[in-house]
N, C-alpha and C positions, 0 to 999 in steps of 0.2 A: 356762119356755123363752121365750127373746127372738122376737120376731115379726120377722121383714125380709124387703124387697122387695128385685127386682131393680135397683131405682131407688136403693136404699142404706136411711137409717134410716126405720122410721116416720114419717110427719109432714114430711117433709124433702121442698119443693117447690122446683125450680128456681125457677120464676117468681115466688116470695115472696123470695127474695136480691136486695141492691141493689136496693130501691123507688126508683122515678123519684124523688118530691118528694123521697128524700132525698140522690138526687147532686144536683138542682137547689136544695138548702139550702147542700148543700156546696160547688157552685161558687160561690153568693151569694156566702158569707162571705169568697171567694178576693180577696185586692187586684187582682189582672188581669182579674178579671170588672166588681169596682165602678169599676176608673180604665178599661175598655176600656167599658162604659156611660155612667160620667161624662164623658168626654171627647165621645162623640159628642153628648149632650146639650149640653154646653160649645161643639163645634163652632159651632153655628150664632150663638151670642151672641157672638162670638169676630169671626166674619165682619161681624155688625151693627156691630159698636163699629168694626170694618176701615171700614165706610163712611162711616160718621159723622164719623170720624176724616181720610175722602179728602177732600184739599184742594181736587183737579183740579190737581195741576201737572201732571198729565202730559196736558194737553189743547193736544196740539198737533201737531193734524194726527187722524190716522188710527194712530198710535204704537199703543194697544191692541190692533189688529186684530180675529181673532175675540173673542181674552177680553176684549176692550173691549168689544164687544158684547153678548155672555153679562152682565158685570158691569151694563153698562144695563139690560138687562132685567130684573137682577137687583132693582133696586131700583124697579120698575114693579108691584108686587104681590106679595101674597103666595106665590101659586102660583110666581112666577118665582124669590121668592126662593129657596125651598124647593128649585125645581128646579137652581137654583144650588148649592146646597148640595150636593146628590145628585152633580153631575155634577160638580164640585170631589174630594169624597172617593172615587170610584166609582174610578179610576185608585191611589191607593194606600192610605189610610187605610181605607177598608175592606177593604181585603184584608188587610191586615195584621191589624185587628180580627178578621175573618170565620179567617187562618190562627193566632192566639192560640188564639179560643176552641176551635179542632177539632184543632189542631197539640199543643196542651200538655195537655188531655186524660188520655191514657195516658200519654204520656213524662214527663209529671210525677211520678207513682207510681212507674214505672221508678227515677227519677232520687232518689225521695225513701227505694228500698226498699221501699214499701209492696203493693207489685202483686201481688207471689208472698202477699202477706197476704189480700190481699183474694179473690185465685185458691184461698186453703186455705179457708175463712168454709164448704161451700167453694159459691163465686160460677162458676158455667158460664161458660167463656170467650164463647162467642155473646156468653153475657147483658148479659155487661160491656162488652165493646165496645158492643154495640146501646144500651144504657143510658145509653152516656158520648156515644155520638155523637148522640142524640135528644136529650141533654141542650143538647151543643154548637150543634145545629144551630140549637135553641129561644133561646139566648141571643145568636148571630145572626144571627136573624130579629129578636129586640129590639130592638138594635144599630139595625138598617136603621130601624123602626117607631119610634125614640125618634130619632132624627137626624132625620127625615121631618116625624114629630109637633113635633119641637121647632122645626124651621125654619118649618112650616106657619103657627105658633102666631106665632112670633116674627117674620115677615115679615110678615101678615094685622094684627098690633099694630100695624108701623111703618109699612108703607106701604098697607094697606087691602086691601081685596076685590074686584080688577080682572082681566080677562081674562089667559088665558095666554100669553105672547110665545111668538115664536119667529123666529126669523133667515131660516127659510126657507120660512115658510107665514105667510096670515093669523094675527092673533089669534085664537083658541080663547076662548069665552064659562067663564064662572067653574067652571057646572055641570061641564059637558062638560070642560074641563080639569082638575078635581078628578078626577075618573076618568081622564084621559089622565095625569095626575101621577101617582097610587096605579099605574096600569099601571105607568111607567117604573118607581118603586121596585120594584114586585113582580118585574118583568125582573131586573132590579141582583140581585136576588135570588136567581134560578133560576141568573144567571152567576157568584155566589157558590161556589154549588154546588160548582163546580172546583176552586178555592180548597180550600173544606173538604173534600174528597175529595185533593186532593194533601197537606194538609197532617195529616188524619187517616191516611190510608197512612204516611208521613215517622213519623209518632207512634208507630206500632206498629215502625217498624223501629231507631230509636234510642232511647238512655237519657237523650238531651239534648233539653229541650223548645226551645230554642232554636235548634238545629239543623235539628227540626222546621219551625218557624213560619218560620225564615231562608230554609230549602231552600224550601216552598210559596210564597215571597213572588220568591224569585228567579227561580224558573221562570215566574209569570208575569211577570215585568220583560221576560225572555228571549224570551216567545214575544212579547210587544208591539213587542219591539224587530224583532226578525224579522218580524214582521205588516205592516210600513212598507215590507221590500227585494222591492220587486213584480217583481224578479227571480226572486222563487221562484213566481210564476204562482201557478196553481192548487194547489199545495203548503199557501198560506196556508191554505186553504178546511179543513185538518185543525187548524191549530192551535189551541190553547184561546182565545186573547181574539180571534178575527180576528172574530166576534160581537161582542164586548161594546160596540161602540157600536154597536149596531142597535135600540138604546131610542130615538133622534133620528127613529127611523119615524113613531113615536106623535106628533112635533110637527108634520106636514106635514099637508096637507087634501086628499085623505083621506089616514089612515094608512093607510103601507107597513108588514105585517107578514110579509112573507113572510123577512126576515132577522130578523125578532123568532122565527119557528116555528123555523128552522133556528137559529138561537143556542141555543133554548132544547131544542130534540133533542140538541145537542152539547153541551150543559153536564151533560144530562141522563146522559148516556151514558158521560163523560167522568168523573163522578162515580159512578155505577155502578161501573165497572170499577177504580178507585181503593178502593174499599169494598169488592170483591168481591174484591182482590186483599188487602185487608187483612186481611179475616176468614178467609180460605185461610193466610195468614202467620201471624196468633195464635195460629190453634187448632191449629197443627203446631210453634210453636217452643217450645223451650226456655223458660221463662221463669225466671230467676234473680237478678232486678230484684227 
């Protein structure tokens, strides 16, 4: 006589289905993981040669403005460079990276047929979501940590190991801005969050990973754009990016965090509720993907 539990067959554990290392082998091997890593490491060498290559014709006058500024101090240190870099891609190359890796996900199985396969194995819906989005979230977090690292590396080589600029505070000493730097990316980070929450929901409700990554990339365009018409008052104060420049806190003496805390409750929260509306949507629908 066969032995069975109310759990299903002998031996049969939820949490032994879909091991972590091996969705994170499995995104490795994906072309959109190696060219959305490649690229960010690319990024910063990309900018370097941009310099190298700057003539100065356009020195004449005050023409740059701010990003004339920013690009000066870019090339004043390591730390500037880097932070250059950060605050170059932080507006849309990462987000786009940050809405790939958590946008295409699920709807890529959707779209490939293989989902309802991997749902019979058979794989707990939780599990899978939970699985693909810690996977997502890990690759990134890489993403940010290999742009960061790579720029560090590659400005520190060209132009040395000098204090951290800033437009509108003294210079910050090498130590102390190595930490005020690793802050901003880590911020850039937590306001990712929303990103991957808007674009991980989008994932679970189409079969087109494109549709995904497009819809979470355009929503924040939308709410940036909107974040500008200071007609809407106090309205801004709910949108997702109306934070995301409040990492410029960290460069002033002392730093302002008090829109770094509130950025990072509403990224926080923002992405909660985007994941908790997702995980409510999978494990109720249909799935025939």
């Amino acid at each position: 006589m066969s032995v069975e539990t109310s759990a299903g067959a002998v031996g049969y554990r939820p949490s032994r289905t879909l091991p972590i290392w091996a969705e994170v082998r499995r995104q490795a091997s994906r072309r959109r993981t190696q060219l959305g890593l490649g690229f960010m490491a690319v990024l910063p060498l990309i900018v370097l040669v941009a310099f190298e290559f700057d003539s100065g014709g356009g020195d004449d006058g005050n023409g740059g403005g701010a990003f004339g500024s920013l690009v000066d101090l870019a090339t004043s240190g390591g730390l500037n460079f880097a932070l250059f870099c950060l605050a170059v891609s932080a507006g849309f190359l990462l987000v786009v990276v940050v809405a790939l890796f958590c946008g295409d996900t699920v709807a890529s199985e959707a779209s490939w047929g293989s989902l309802r396969y991997l749902l019979a194995v058979p794989v707990p819906r939780a599990r899978l979501l939970a699985v693909k989005l810690i996977v997502a979230l890990a690759y990134s977090a890489a993403a940010l940590v290999v742009l960061t690292g790579v720029g560090l590396l590659a400005g520190t080589l060209r132009y040395g190991w000098h204090p951290l600029g800033s437009t509108v505070a003294a210079e910050i000493a090498p130590g102390p801005g190595l930490l005020r730097l690793l802050g901003i990316a880590a911020y850039l980070g937590v306001t990712m969050l929303i990103v991957a929450g808007l674009a991980f929901l989008l994932g679970t409700l189409t079969d087109a990973p494109l549709g995904a990554v497009g819809g979470a990339v355009m929503i924040w365009i939308l709410s940036s754009i909107l974040d500008q018409i200071t007609a809407l008052g106090n309205l801004r104060y709910l949108l997702p990016t109306h934070f995301s420049d409040a990492w410029q806190g960290l460069l002033s003496t002392p730093a302002q965090v008090d829109d770094l805390v509130k950025g990072a409750i509403s990224a926080v929260a923002y992405a909660t509720l985007c994941w908790g509306i997702a995980f409510w949507r999978f494990t109720r629908k249909d799935v025939t993907s």
